[in-house]
Backbone as XML, in Angstrom:
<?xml version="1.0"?>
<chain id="A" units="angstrom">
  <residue number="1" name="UNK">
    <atom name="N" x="126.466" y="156.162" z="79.104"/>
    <atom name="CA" x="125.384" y="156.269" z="80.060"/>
    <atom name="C" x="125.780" y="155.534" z="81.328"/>
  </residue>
  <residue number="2" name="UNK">
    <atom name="N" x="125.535" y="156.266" z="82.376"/>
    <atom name="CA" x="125.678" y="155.322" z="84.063"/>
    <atom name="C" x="124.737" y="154.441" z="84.311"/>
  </residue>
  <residue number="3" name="UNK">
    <atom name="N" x="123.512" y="154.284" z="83.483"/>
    <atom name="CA" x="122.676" y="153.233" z="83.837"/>
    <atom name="C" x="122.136" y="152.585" z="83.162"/>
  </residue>
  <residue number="4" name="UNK">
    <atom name="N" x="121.002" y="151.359" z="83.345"/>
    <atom name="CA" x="120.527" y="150.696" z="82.048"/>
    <atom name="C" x="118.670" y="150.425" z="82.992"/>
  </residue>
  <residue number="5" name="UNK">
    <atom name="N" x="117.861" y="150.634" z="82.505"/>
    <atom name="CA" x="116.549" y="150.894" z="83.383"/>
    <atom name="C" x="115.855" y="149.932" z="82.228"/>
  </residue>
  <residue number="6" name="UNK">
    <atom name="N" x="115.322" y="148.622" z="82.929"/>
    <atom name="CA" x="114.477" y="147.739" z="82.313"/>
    <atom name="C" x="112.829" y="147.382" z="82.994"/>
  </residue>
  <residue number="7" name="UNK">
    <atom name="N" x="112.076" y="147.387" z="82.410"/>
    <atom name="CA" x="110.902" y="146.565" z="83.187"/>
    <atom name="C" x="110.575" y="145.462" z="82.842"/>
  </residue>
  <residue number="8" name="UNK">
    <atom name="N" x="110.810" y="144.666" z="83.981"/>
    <atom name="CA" x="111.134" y="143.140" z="83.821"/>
    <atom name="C" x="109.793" y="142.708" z="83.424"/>
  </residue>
  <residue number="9" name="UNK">
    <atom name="N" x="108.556" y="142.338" z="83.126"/>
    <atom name="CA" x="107.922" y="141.882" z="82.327"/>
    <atom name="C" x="107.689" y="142.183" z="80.806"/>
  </residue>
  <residue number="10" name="UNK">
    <atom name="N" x="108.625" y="143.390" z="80.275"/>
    <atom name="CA" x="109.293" y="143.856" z="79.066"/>
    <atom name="C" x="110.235" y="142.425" z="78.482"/>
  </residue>
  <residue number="11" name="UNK">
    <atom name="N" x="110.691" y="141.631" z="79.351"/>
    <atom name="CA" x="111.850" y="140.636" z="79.132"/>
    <atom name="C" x="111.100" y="139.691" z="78.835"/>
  </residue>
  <residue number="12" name="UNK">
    <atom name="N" x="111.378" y="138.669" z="77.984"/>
    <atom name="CA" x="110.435" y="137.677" z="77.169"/>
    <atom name="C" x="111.078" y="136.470" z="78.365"/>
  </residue>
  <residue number="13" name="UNK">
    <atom name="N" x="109.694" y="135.920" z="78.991"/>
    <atom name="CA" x="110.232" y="134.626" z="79.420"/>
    <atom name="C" x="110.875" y="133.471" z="79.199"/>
  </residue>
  <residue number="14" name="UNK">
    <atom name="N" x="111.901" y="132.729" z="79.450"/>
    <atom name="CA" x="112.536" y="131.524" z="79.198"/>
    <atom name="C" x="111.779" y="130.290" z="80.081"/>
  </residue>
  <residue number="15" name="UNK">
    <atom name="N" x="111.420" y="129.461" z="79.980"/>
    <atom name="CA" x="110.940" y="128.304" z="80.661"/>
    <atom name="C" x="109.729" y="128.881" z="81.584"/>
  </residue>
  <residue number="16" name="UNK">
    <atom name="N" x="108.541" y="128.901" z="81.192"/>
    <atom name="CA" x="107.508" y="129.369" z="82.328"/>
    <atom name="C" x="107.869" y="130.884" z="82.840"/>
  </residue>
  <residue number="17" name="UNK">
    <atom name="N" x="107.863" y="131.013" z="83.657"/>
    <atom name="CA" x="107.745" y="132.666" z="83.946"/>
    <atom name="C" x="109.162" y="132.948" z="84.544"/>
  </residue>
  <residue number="18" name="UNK">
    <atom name="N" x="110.317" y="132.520" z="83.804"/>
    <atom name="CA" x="111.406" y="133.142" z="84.239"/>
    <atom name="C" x="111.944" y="134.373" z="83.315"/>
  </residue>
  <residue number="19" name="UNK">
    <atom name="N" x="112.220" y="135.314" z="83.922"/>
    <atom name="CA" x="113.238" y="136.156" z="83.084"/>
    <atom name="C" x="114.556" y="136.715" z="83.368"/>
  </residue>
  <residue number="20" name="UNK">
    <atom name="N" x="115.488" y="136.107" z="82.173"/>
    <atom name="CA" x="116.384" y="136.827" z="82.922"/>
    <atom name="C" x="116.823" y="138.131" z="82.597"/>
  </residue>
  <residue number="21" name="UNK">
    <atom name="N" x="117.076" y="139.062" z="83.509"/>
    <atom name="CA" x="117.579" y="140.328" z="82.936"/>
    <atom name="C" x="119.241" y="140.903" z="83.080"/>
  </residue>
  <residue number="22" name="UNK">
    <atom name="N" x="119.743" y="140.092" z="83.285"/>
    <atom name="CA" x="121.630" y="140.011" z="83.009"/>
    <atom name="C" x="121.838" y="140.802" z="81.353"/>
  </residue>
  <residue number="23" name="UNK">
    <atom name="N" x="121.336" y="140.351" z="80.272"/>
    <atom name="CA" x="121.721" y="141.259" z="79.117"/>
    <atom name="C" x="120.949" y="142.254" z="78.953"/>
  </residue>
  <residue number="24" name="UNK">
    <atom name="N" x="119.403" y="142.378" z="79.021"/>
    <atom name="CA" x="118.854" y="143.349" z="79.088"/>
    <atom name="C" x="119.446" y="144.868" z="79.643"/>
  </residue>
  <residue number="25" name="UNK">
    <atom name="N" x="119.964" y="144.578" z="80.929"/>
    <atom name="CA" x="120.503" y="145.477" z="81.642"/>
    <atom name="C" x="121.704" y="145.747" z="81.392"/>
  </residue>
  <residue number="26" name="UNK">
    <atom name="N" x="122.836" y="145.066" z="81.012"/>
    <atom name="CA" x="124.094" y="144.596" z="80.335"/>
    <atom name="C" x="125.400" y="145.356" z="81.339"/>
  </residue>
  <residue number="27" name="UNK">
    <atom name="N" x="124.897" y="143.557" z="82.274"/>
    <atom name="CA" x="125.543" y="143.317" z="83.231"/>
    <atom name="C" x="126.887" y="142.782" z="82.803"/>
  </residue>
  <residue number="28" name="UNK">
    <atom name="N" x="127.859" y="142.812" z="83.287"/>
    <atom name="CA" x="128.684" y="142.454" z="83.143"/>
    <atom name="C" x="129.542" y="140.879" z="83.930"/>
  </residue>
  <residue number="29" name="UNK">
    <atom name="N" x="128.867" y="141.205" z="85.391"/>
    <atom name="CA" x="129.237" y="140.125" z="86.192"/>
    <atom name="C" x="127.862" y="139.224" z="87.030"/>
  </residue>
  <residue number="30" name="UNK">
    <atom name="N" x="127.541" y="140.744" z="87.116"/>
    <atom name="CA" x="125.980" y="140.081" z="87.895"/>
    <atom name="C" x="125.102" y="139.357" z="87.380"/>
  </residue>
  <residue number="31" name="UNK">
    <atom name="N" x="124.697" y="138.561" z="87.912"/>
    <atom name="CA" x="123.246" y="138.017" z="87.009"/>
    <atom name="C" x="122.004" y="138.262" z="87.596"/>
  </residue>
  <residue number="32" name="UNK">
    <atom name="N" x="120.888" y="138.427" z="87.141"/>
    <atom name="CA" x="119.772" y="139.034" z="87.907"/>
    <atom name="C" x="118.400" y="138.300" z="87.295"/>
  </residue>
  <residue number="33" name="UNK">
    <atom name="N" x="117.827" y="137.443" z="87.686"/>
    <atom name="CA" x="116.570" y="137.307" z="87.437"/>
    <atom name="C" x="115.250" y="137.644" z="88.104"/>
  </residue>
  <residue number="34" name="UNK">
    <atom name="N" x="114.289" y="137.771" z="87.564"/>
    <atom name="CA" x="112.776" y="137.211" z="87.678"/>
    <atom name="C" x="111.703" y="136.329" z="87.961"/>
  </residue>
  <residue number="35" name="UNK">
    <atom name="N" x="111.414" y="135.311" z="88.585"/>
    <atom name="CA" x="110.889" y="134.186" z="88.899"/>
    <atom name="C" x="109.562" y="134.185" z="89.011"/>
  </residue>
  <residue number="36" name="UNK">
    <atom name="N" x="108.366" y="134.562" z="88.408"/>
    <atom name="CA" x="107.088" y="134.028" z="88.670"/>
    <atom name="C" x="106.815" y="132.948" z="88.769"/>
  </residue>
  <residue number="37" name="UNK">
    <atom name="N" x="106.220" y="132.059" z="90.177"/>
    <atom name="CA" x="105.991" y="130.856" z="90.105"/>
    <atom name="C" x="104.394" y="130.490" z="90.610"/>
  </residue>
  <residue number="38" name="UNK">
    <atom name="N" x="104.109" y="129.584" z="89.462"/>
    <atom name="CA" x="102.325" y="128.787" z="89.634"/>
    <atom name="C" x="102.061" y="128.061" z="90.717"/>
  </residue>
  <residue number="39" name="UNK">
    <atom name="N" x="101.166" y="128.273" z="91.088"/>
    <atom name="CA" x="101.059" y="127.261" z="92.364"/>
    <atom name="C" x="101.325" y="126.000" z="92.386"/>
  </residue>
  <residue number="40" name="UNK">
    <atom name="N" x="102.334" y="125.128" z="93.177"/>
    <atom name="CA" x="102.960" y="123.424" z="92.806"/>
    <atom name="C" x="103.980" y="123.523" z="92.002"/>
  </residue>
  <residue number="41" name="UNK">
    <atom name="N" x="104.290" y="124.329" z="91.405"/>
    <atom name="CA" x="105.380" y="124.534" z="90.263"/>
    <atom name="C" x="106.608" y="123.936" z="90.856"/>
  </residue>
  <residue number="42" name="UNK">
    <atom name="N" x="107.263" y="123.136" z="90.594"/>
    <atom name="CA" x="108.604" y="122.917" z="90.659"/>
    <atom name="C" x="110.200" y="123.389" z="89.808"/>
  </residue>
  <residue number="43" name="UNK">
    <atom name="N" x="111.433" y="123.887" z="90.353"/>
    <atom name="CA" x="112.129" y="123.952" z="89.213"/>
    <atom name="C" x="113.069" y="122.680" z="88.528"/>
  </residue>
  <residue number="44" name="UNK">
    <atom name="N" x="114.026" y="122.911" z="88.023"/>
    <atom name="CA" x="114.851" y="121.641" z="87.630"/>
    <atom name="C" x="115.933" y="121.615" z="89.030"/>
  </residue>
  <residue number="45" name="UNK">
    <atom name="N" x="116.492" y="120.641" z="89.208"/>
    <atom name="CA" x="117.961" y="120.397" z="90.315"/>
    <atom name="C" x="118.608" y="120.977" z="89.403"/>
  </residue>
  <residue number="46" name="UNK">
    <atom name="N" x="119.468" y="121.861" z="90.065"/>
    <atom name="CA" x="121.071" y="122.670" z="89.237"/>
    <atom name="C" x="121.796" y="122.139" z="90.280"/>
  </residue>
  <residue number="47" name="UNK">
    <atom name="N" x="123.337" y="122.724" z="89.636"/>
    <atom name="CA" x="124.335" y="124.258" z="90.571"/>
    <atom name="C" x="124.779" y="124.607" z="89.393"/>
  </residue>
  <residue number="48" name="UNK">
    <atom name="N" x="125.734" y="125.466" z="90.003"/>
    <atom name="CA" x="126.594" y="126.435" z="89.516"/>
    <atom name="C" x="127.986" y="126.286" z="89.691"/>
  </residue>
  <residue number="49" name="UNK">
    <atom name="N" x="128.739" y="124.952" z="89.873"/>
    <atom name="CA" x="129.999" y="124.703" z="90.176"/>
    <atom name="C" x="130.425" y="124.803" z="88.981"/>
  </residue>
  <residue number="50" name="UNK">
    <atom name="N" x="130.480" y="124.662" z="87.593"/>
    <atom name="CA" x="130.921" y="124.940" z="86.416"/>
    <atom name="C" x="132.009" y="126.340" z="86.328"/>
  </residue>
  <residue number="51" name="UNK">
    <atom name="N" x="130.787" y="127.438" z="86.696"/>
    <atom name="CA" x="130.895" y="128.608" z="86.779"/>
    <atom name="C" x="131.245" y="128.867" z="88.070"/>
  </residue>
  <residue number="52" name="UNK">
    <atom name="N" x="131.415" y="128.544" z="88.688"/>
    <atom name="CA" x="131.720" y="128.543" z="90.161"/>
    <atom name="C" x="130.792" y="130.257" z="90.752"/>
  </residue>
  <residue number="53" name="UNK">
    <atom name="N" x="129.355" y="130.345" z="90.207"/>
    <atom name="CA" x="128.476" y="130.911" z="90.416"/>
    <atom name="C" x="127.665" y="131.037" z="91.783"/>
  </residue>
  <residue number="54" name="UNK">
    <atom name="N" x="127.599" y="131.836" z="93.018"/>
    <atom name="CA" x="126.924" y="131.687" z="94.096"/>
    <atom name="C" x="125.518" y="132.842" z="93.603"/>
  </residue>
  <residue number="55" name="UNK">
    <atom name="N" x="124.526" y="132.091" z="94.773"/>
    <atom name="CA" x="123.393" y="132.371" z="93.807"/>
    <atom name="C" x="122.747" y="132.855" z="95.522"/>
  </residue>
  <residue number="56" name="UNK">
    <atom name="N" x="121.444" y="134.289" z="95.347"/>
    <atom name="CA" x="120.898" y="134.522" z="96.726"/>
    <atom name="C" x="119.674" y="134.590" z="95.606"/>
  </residue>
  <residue number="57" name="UNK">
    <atom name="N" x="118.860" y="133.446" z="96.474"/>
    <atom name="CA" x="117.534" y="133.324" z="95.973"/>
    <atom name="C" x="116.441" y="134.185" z="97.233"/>
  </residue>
  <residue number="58" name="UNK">
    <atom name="N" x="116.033" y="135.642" z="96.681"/>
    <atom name="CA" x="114.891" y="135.715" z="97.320"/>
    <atom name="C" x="113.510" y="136.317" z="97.180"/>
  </residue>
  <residue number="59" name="UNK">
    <atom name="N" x="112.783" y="135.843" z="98.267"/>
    <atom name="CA" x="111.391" y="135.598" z="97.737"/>
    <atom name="C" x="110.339" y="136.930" z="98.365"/>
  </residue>
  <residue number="60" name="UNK">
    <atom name="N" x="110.179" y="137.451" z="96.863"/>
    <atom name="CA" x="109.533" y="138.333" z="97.075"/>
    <atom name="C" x="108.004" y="138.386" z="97.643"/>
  </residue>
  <residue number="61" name="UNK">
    <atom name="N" x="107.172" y="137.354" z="97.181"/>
    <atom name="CA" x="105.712" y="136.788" z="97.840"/>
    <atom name="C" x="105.587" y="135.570" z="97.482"/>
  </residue>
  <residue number="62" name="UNK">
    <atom name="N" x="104.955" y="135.516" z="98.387"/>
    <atom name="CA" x="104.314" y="133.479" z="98.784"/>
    <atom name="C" x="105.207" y="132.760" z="99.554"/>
  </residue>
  <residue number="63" name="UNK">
    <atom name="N" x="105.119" y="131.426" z="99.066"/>
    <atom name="CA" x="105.511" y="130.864" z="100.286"/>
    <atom name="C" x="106.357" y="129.743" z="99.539"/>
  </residue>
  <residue number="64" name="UNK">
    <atom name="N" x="107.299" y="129.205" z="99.520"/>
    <atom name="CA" x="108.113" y="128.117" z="99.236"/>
    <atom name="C" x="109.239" y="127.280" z="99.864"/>
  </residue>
  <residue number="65" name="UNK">
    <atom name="N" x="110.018" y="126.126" z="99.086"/>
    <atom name="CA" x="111.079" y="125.826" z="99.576"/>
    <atom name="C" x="112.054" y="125.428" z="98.583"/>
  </residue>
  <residue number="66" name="UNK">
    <atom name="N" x="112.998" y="125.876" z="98.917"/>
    <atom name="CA" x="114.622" y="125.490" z="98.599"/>
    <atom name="C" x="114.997" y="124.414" z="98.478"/>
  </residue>
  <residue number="67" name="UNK">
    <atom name="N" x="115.208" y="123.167" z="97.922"/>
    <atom name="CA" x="115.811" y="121.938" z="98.413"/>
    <atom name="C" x="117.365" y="122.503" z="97.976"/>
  </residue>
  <residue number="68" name="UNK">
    <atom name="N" x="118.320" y="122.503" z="99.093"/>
    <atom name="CA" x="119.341" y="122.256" z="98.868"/>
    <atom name="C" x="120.396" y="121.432" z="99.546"/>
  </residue>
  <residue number="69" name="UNK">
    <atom name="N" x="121.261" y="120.798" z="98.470"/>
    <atom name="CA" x="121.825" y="119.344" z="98.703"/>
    <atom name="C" x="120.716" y="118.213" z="99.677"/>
  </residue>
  <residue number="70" name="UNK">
    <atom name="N" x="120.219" y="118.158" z="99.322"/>
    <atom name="CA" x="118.979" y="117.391" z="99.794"/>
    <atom name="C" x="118.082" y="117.849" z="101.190"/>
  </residue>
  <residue number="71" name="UNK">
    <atom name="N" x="118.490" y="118.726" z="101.784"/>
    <atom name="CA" x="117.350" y="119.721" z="102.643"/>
    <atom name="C" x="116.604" y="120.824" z="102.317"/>
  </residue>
  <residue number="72" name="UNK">
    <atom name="N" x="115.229" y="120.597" z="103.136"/>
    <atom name="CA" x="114.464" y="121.577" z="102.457"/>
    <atom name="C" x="114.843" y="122.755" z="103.582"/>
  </residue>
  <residue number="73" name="UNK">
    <atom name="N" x="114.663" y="123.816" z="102.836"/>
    <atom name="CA" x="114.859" y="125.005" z="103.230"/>
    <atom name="C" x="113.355" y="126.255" z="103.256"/>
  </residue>
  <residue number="74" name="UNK">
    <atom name="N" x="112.512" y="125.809" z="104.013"/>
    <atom name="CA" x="111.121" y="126.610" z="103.654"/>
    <atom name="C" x="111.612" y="128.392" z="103.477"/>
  </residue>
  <residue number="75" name="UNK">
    <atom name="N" x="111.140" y="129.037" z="102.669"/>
    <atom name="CA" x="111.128" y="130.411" z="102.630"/>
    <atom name="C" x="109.543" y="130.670" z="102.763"/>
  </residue>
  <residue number="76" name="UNK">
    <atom name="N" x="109.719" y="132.104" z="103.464"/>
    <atom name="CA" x="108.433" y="133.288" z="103.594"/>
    <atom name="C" x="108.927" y="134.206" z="102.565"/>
  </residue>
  <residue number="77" name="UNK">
    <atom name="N" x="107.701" y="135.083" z="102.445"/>
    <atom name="CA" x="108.438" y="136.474" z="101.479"/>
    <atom name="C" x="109.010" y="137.415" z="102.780"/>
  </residue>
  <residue number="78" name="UNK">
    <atom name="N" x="109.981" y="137.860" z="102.185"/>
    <atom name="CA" x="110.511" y="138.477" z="102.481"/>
    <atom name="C" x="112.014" y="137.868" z="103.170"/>
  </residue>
  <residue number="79" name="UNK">
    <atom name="N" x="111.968" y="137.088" z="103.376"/>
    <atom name="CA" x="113.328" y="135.973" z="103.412"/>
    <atom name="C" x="114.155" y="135.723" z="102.215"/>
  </residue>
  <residue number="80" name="UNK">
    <atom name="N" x="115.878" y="135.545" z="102.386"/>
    <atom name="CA" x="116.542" y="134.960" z="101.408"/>
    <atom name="C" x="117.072" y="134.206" z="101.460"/>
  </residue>
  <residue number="81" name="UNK">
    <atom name="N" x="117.758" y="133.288" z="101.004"/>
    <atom name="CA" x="119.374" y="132.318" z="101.330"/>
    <atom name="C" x="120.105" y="132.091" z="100.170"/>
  </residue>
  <residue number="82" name="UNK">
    <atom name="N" x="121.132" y="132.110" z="100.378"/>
    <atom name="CA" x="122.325" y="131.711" z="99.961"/>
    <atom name="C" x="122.638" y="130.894" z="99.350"/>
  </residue>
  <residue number="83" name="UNK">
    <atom name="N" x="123.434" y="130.334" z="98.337"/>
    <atom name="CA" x="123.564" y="128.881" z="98.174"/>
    <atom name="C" x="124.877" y="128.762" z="97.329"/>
  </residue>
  <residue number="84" name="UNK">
    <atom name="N" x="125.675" y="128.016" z="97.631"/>
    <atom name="CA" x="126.784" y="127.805" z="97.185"/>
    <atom name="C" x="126.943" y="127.132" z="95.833"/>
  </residue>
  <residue number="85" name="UNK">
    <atom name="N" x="127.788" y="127.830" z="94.745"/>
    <atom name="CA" x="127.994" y="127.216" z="93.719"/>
    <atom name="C" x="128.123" y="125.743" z="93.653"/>
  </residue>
  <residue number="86" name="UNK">
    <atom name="N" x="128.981" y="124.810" z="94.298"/>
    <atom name="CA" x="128.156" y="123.456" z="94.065"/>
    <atom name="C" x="127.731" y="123.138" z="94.560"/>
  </residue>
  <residue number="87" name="UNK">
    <atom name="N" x="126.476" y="123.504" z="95.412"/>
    <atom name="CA" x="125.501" y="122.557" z="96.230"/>
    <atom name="C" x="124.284" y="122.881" z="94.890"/>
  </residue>
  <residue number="88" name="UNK">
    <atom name="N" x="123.660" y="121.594" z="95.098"/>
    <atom name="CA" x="122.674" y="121.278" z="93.801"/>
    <atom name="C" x="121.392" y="121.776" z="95.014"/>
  </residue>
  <residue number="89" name="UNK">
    <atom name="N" x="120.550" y="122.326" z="93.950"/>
    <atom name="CA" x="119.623" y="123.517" z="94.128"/>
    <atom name="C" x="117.930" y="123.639" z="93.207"/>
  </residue>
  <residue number="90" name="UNK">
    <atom name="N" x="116.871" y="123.170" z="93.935"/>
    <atom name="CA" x="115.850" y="123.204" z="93.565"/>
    <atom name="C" x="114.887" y="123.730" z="94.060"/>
  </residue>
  <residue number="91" name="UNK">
    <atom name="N" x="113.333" y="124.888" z="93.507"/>
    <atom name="CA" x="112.814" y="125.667" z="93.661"/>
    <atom name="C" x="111.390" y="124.645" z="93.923"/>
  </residue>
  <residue number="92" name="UNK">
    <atom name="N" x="110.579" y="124.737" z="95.078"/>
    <atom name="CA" x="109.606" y="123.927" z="95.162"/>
    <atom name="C" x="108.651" y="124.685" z="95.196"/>
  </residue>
  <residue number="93" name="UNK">
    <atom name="N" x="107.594" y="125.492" z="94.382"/>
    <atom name="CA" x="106.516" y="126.572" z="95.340"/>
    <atom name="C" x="105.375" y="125.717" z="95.865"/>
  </residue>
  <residue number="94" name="UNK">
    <atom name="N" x="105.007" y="126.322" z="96.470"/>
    <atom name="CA" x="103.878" y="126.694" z="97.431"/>
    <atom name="C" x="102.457" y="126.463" z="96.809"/>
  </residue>
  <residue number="95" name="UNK">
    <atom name="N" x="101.303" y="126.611" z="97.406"/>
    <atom name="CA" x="100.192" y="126.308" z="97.076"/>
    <atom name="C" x="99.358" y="127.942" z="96.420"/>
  </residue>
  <residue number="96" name="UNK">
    <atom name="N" x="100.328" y="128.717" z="96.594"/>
    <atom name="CA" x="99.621" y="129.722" z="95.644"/>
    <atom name="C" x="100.650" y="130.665" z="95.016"/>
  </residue>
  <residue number="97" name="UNK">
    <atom name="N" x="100.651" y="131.372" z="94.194"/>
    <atom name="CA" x="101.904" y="131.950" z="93.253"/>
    <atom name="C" x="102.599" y="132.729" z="93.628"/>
  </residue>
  <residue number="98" name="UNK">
    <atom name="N" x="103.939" y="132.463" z="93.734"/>
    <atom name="CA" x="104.861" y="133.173" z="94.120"/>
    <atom name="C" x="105.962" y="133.954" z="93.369"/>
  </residue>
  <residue number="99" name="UNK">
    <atom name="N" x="106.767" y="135.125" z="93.689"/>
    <atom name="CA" x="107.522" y="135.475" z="92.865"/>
    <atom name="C" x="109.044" y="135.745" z="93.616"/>
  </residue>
  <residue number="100" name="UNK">
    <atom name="N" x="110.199" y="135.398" z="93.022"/>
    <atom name="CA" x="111.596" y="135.318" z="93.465"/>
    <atom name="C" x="112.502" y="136.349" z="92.639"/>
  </residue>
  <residue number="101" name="UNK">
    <atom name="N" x="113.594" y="136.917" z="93.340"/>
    <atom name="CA" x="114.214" y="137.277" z="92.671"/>
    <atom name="C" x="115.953" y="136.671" z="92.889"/>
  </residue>
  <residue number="102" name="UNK">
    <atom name="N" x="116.163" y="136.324" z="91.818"/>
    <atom name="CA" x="117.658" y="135.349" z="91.872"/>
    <atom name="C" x="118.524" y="136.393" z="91.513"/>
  </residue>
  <residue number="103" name="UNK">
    <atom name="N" x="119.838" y="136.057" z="92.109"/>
    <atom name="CA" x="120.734" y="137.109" z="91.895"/>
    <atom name="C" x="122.230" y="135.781" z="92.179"/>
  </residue>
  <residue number="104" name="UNK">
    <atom name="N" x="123.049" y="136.466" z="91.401"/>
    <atom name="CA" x="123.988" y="134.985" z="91.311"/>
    <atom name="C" x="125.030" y="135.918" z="90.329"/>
  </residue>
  <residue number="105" name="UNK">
    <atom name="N" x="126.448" y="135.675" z="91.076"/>
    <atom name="CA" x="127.997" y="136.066" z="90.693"/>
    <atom name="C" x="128.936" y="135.305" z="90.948"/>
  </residue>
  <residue number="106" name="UNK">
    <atom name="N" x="130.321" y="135.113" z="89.980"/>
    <atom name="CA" x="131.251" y="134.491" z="90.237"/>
    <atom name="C" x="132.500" y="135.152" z="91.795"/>
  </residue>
</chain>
């Protein structure tokens, strides 16, 4: 088959309203998530230097910010950015619920 067709609230969440759909879809390199976020919700500090993983976080509605390597980075929907496998990387939302979509390859 040429394709793999998922509906991402079909995907069982990991930690609060994340899903990821990298096997679902059975990606090979890409990674692709889901992000529903509660209003105030914070995520954990990462990176991705392990994996030497670059990651485009973007935001489909609401309003948030990025802390990366210690600057905040406000997003609107419809905005994305970038972020480099080791710069350490945290998801701050907004005062009402937002949803992201992460996308991240070696």
């Amino acid at each position: 088959m040429s394709y793999t067709k998922v509906e991402y609230e079909d995907v069982e969440p990991v930690g609060g309203g994340l899903r990821f759909l990298r096997e679902p879809l059975g990606c090979e390199q890409l990674g692709i998530s889901v992000l529903d976020c509660e209003p105030g919700w914070s995520g954990k500090l990462h990176d991705h230097g392990d994996q030497q993983q670059e990651e485009v976080y973007f935001l489909v509605e609401g309003a948030a910010t990025i802390t990366i390597d210690n600057e905040a980075v406000p997003l609107e929907a419809g905005e994305a950015v970038r972020v480099d496998p080791d710069s350490e990387r945290q998801i701050h939302n907004g005062d009402a619920p937002s949803q992201f979509v992460l996308v991240g390859a070696p």
